[in-house]
C-alpha positions in Angstrom: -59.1 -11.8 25.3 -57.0 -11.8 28.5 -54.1 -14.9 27.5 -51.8 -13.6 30.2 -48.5 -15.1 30.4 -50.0 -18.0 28.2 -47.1 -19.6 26.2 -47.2 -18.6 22.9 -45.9 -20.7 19.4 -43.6 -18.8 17.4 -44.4 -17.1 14.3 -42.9 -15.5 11.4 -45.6 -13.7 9.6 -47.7 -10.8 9.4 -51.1 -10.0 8.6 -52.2 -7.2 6.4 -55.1 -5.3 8.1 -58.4 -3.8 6.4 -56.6 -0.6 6.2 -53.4 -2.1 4.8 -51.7 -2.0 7.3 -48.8 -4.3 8.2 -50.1 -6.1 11.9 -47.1 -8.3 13.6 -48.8 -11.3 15.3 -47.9 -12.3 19.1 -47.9 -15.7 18.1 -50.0 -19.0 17.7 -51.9 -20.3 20.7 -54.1 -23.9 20.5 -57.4 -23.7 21.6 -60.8 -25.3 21.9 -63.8 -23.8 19.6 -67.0 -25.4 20.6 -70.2 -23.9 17.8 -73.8 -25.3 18.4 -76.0 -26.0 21.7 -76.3 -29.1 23.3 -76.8 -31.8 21.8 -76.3 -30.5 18.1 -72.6 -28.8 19.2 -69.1 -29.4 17.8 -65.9 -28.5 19.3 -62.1 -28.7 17.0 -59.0 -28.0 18.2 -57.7 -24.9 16.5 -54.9 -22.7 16.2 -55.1 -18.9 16.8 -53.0 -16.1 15.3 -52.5 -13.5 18.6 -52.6 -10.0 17.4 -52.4 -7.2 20.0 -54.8 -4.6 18.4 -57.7 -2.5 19.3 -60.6 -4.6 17.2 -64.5 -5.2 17.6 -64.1 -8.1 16.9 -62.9 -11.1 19.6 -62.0 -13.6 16.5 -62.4 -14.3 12.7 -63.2 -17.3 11.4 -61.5 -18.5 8.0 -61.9 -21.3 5.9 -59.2 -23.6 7.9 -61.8 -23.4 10.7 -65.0 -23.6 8.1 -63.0 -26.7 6.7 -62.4 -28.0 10.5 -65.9 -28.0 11.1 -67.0 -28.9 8.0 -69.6 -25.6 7.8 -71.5 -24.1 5.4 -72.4 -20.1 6.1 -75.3 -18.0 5.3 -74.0 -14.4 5.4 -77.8 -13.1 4.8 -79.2 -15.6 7.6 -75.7 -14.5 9.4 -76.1 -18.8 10.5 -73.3 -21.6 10.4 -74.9 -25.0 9.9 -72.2 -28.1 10.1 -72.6 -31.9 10.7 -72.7 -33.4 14.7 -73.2 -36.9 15.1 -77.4 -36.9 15.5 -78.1 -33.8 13.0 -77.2 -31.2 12.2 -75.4 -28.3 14.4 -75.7 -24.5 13.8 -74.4 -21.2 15.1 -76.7 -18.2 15.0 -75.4 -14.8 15.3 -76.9 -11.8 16.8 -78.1 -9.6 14.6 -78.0 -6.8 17.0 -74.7 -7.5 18.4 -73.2 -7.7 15.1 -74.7 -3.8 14.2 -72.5 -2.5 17.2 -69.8 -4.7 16.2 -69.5 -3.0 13.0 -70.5 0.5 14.1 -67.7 0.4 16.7 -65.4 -1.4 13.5 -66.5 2.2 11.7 -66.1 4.9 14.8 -62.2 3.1 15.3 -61.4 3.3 11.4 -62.2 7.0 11.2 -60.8 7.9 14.7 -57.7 6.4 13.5 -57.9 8.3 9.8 -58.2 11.2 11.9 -55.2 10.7 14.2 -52.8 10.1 11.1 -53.8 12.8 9.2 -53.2 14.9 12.6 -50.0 13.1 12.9 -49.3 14.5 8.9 -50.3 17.9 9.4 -48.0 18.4 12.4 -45.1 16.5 10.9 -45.2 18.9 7.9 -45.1 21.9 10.7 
């Protein structure tokens, strides 16, 4: 995502990545989330941690923005379903998309296992 010079809310936290390491965010930032298609769609106002890291992956949903919505997942269907006014809303995710998601997610884990145990080999030079 391209924020720019988007004003940013302060934060003093950080994240601990997949690979355990420690991730510094940027900040908060407020932004619309809109799940569904017309007329079964939703939108909540959430907040965003900003991390500045090479991921796969444009966001993560967590349970503050299940609970927002009100959703109940189906990893195996890989489908959010959630209450609209008329029905019921869902989100559908792409089971192809989400392959290369998580191949590209593998090819950056070992590319970076690779670099740091280059990094070890010629430190102990």
């Amino acid at each position: 995502m391209q924020l720019g010079d988007v004003p940013l809310e302060a934060i003093d936290t950080s994240l601990y990545g997949f690979a355990r390491e420690v991730v510094h965010p940027r900040g908060m930032i407020l932004l619309p989330l809109t799940l569904g298609t017309s007329p079964l769609w939703k939108t909540c106002l959430l907040k965003f941690l900003v991390v500045d890291i090479p991921l796969a992956y444009n966001v993560i949903l967590r349970r503050p923005t299940l609970n927002a919505f009100r959703a109940i997942i189906s990893i195996y269907h890989m489908k959010i379903k959630f209450p609209v006014v008329g029905g019921v809303g869902e989100a559908q995710a792409d089971a192809l998309q989400t392959r290369k998601c998580y191949v590209e997610a593998i090819k950056r884990g070992k590319k970076r296992i690779l670099e740091e145990a280059s990094d070890k080999e010629n430190s102990n030079k």
